[in-house]
C-alpha positions as CSV (number, residue, x, y, z in Angstrom):
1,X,49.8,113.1,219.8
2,X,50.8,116.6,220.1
3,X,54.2,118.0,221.4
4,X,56.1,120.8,221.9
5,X,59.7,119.7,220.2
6,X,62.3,117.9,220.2
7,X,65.4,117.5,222.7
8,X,68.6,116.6,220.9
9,X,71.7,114.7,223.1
10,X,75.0,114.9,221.3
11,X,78.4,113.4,221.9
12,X,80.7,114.4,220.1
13,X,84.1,112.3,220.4
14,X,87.7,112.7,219.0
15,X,87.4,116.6,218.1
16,X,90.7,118.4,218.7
17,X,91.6,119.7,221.9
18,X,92.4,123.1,220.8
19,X,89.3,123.8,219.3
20,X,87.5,122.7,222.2
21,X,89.5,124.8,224.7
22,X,88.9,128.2,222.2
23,X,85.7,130.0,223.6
24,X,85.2,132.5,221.2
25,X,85.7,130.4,217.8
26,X,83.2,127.6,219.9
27,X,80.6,130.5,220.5
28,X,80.8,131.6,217.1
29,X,80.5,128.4,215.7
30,X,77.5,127.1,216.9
31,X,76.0,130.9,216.6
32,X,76.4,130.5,212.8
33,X,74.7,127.1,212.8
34,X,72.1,127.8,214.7
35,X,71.1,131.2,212.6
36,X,72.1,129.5,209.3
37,X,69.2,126.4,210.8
38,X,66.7,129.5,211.3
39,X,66.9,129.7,214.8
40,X,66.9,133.5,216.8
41,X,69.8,134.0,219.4
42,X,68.5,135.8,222.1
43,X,70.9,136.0,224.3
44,X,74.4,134.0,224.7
45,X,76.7,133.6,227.4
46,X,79.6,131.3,228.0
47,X,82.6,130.4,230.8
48,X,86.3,129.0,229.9
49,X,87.4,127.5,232.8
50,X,91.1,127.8,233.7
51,X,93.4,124.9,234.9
52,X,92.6,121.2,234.8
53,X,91.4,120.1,231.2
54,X,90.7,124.0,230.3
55,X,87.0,123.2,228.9
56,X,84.1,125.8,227.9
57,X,80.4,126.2,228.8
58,X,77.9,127.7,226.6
59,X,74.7,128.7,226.6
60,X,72.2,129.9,223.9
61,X,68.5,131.3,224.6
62,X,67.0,130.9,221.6
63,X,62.9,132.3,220.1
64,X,62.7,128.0,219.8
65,X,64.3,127.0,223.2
66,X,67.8,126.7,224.4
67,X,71.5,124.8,223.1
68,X,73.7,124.3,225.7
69,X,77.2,122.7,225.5
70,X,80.0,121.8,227.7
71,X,83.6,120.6,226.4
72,X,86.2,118.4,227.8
73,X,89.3,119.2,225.5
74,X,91.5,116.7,227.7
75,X,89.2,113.9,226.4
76,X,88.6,115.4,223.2
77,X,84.5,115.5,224.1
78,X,81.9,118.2,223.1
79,X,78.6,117.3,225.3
80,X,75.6,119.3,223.6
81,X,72.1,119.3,224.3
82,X,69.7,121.5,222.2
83,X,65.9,121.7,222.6
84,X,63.9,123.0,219.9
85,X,60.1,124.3,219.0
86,X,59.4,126.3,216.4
87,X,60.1,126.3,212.6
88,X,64.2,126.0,212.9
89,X,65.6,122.7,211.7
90,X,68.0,121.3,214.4
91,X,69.4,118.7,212.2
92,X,70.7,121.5,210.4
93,X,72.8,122.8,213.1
94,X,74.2,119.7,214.1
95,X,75.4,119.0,210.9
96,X,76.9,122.3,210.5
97,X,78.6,122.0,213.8
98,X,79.9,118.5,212.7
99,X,81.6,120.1,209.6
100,X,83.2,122.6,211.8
101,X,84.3,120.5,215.0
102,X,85.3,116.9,212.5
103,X,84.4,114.7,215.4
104,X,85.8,111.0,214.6
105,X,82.7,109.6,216.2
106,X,78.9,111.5,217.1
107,X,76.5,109.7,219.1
108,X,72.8,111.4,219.0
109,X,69.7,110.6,221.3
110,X,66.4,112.4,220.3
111,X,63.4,112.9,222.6
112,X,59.8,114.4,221.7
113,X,58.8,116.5,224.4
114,X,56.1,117.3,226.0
115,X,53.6,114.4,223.9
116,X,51.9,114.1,227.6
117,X,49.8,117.2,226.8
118,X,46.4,115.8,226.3
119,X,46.9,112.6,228.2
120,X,45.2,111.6,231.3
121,X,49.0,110.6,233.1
122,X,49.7,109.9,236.5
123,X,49.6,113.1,238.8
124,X,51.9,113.2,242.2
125,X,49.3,115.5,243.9
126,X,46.7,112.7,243.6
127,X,49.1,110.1,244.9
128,X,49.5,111.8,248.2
129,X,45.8,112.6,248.8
């Protein structure tokens, strides 16, 4: 069956606080892995927010899809979710961003996406007719 790509969900667990609470060493991090995994940055943007747990947002448009992440330095969580089509290697990046963040634990999920293409699947519109 054909698809489009795949949709990685990471947790990573047990990564230091500090590191999870510095925005700019976060978006430069997963920058580098995603361009050393062959994927094109089109545009970044990301948000520290202030108070509470101080965690960061970020969010890559990429040529091959999207990464976006979302830390939680008071519980030493990194929440990632990158989709990817194209050539790039996604492994890749996670494992760079592994040997950059240490996590004591990472728990993955991967999805193909979009494998209902040529299938005859259940439509909404016809439902309601």
């Amino acid at each position: 069956m054909p698809s489009v790509g795949t949709h990685h969900l990471v947790d990573f667990y047990g990564v230091d606080a500090g590191t999870l609470a510095d925005e700019p060493r976060l978006m430069e991090s997963v920058e580098r892995a995603l361009v050393a995994a062959g994927f094109h940055v089109l545009r970044a943007v990301s948000h520290r927010f202030e108070g509470g747990g101080q965690g960061v947002t970020g969010v890559f448009l990429l040529s091959e899809s999207h990464l976006a992440f979302h830390t939680y330095p008071e519980h030493g969580y990194l929440a990632l979710d990158l989709f990817s089509c194209g050539s790039a290697n996604p492994d890749r990046t996670l494992h760079e961003l592994v040997a950059v963040f240490a996590p004591a634990a990472v728990e993955s999920i991967v999805r193909t996406r979009g494998q209902g293409i040529d299938r005859d699947l259940f439509s909404p519109r016809q439902a309601a007719g």
